[in-house]
FIDREN-93635 format. One record per residue: residue in three letters; x, y, z of N, C-alpha, C in turn. Coordinates in steps of 0.05 Angstrom, whole numbers, plus 5000, padded with zeros to 4 digits. Layout:
N
+------+------+------+------+-------+-------+-------+------+------+------+
: rest : n.xx : n.yy : n.zz : ca.xx : ca.yy : ca.zz : c.xx : c.yy : c.zz :
+------+------+------+------+-------+-------+-------+------+------+------+
:  ALA :    X :    Y :    Z :     X :     Y :     Z :    X :    Y :    Z :
...
+------+------+------+------+-------+-------+-------+------+------+------+
% end
This chain:
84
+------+------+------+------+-------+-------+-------+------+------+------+
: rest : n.xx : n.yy : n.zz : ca.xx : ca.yy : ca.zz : c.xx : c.yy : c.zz :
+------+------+------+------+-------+-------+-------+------+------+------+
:  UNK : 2180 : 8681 : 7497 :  2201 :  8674 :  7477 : 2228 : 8677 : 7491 :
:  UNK : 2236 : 8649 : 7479 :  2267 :  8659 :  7503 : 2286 : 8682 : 7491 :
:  UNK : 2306 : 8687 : 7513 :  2325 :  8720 :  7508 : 2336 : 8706 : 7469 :
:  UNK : 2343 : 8690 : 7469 :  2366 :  8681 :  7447 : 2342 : 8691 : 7424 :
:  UNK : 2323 : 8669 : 7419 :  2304 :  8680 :  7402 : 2300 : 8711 : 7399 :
:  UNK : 2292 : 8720 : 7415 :  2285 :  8746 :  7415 : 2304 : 8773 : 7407 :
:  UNK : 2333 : 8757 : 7411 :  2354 :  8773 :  7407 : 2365 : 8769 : 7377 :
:  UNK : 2362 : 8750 : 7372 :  2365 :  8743 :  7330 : 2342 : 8754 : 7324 :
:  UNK : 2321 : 8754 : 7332 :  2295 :  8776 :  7324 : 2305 : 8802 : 7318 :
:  UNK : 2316 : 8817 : 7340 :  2321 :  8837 :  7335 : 2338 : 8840 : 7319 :
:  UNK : 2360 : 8831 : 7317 :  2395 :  8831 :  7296 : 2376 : 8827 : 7261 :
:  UNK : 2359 : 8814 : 7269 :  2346 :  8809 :  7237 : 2342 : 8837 : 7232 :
:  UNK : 2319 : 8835 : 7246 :  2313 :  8868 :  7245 : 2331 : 8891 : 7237 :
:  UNK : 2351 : 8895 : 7252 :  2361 :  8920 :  7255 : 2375 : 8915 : 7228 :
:  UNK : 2388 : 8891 : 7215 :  2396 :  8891 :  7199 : 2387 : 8897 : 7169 :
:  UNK : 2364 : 8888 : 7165 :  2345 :  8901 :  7143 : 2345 : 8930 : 7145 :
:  UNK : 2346 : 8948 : 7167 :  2339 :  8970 :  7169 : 2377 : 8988 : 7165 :
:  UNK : 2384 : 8967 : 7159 :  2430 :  8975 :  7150 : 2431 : 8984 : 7176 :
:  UNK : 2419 : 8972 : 7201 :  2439 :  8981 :  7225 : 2454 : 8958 : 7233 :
:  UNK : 2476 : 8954 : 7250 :  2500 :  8937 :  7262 : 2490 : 8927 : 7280 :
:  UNK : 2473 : 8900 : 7296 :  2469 :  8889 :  7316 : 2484 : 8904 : 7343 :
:  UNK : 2518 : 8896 : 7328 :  2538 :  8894 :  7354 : 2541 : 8927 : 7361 :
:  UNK : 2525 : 8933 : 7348 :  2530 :  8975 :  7370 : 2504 : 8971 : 7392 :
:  UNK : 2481 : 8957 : 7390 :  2461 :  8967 :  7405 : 2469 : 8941 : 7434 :
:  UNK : 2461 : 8956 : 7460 :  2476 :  8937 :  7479 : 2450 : 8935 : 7486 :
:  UNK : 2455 : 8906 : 7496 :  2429 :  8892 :  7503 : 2428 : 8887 : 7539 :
:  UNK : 2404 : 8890 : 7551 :  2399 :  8891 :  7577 : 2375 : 8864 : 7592 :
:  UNK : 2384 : 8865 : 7607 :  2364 :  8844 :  7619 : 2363 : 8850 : 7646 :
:  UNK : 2332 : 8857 : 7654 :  2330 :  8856 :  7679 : 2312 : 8840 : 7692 :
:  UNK : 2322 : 8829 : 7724 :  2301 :  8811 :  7727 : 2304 : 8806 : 7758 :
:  UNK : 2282 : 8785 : 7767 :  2287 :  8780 :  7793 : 2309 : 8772 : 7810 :
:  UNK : 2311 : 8767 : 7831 :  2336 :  8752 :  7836 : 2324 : 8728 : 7866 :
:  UNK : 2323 : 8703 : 7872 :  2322 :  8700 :  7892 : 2357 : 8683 : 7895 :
:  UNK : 2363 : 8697 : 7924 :  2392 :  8687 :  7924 : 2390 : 8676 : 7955 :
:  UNK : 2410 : 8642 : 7950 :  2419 :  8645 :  7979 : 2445 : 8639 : 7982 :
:  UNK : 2457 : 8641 : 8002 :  2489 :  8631 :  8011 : 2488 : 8602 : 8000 :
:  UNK : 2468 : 8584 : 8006 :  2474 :  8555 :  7994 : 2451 : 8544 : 7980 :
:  UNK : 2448 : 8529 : 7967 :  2417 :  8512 :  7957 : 2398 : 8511 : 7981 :
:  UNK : 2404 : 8509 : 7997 :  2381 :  8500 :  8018 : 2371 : 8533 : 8027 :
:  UNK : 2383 : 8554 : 8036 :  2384 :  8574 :  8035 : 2367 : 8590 : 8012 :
:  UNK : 2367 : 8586 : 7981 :  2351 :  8598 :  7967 : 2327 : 8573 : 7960 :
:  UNK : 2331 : 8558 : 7973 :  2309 :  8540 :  7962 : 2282 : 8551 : 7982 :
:  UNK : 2290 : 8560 : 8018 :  2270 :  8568 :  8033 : 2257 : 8600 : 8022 :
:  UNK : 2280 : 8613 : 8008 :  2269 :  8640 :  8005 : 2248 : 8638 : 7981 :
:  UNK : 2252 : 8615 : 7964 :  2235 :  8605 :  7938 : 2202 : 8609 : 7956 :
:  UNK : 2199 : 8599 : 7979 :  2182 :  8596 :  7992 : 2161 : 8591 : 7980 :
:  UNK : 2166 : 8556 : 7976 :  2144 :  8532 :  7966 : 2131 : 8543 : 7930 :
:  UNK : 2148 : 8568 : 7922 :  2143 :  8575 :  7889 : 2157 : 8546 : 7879 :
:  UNK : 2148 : 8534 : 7852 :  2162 :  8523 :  7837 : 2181 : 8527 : 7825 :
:  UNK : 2215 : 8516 : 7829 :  2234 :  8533 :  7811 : 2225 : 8533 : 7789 :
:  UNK : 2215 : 8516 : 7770 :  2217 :  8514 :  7740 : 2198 : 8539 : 7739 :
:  UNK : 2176 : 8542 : 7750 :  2157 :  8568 :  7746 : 2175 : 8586 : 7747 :
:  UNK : 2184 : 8593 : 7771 :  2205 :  8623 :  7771 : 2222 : 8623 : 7747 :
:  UNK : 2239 : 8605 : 7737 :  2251 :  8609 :  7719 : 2245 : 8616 : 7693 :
:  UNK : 2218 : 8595 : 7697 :  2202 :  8604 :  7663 : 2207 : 8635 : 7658 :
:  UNK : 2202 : 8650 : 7678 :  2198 :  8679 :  7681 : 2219 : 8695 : 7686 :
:  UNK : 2239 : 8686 : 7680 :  2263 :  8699 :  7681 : 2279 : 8705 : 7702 :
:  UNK : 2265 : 8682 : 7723 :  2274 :  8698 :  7755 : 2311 : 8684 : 7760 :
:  UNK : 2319 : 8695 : 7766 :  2348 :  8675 :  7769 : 2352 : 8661 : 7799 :
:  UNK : 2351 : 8654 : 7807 :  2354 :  8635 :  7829 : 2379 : 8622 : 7831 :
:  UNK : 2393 : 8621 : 7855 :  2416 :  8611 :  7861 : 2430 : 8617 : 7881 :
:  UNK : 2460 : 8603 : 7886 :  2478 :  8618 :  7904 : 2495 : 8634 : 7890 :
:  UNK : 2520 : 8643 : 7892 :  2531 :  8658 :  7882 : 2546 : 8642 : 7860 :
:  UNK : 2557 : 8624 : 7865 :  2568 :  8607 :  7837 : 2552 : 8598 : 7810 :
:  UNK : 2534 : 8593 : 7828 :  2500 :  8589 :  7803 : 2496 : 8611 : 7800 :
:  UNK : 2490 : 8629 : 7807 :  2484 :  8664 :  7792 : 2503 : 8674 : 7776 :
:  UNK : 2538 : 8668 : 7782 :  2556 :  8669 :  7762 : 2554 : 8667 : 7737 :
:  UNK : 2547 : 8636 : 7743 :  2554 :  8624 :  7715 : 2524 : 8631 : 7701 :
:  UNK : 2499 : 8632 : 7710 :  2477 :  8650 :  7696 : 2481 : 8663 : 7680 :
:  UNK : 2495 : 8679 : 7693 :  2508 :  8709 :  7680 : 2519 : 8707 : 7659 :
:  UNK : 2541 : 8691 : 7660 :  2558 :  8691 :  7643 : 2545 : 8674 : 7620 :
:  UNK : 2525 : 8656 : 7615 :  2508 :  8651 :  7597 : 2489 : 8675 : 7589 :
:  UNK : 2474 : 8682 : 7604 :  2465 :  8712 :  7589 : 2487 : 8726 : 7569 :
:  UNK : 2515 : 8730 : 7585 :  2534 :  8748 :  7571 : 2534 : 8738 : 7536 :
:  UNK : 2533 : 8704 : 7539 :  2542 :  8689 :  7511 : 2525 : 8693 : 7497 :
:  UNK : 2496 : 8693 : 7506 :  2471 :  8698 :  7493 : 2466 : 8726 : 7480 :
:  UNK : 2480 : 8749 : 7487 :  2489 :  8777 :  7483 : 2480 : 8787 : 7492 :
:  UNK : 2480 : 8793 : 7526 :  2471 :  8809 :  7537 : 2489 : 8825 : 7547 :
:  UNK : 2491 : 8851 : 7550 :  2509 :  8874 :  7554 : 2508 : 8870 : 7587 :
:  UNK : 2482 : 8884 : 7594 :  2483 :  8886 :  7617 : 2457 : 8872 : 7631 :
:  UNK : 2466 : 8870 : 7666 :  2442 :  8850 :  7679 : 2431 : 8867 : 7691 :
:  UNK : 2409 : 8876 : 7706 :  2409 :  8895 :  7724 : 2384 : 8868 : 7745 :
:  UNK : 2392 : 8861 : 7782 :  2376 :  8854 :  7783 : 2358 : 8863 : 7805 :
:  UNK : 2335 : 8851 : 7812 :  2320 :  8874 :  7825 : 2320 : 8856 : 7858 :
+------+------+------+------+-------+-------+-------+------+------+------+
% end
């Protein structure tokens, strides 16, 4: 289930129970394959399918594409990234 889904899941939740969504901070942790350029993380992908890795939460990119990742998680309400 994607993060968004899963994160109005919880806000439902907490809210039936009279707690505030916006106090509990939300985390995501996950893979990372990174390279300096597309061609660069595309070899470290090493012949995995991106769409597979991503299904799974893995983030893949260079540093401008991992940026802006991020900063979609952030919109989606994620507090913090942690990646491995």
């Amino acid at each position: 289930m994607p993060f968004q889904e899963l994160n109005a899941r919880l806000d439902e939740c907490m809210a039936r129970e009279g707690w505030r969504p916006e106090e509990v901070r939300r985390s995501w942790m996950t893979d990372l394959i990174f390279g300096r350029d597309p061609a660069e993380a595309r070899r470290k992908r090493a012949g995995r399918p991106e769409e597979a890795l991503r299904a799974r939460g893995i983030r893949i990119g260079t540093p401008a594409a991992l940026q802006e990742q991020a900063e979609r998680l952030g919109k989606a309400g994620v507090y913090r990234v942690m990646l491995q």
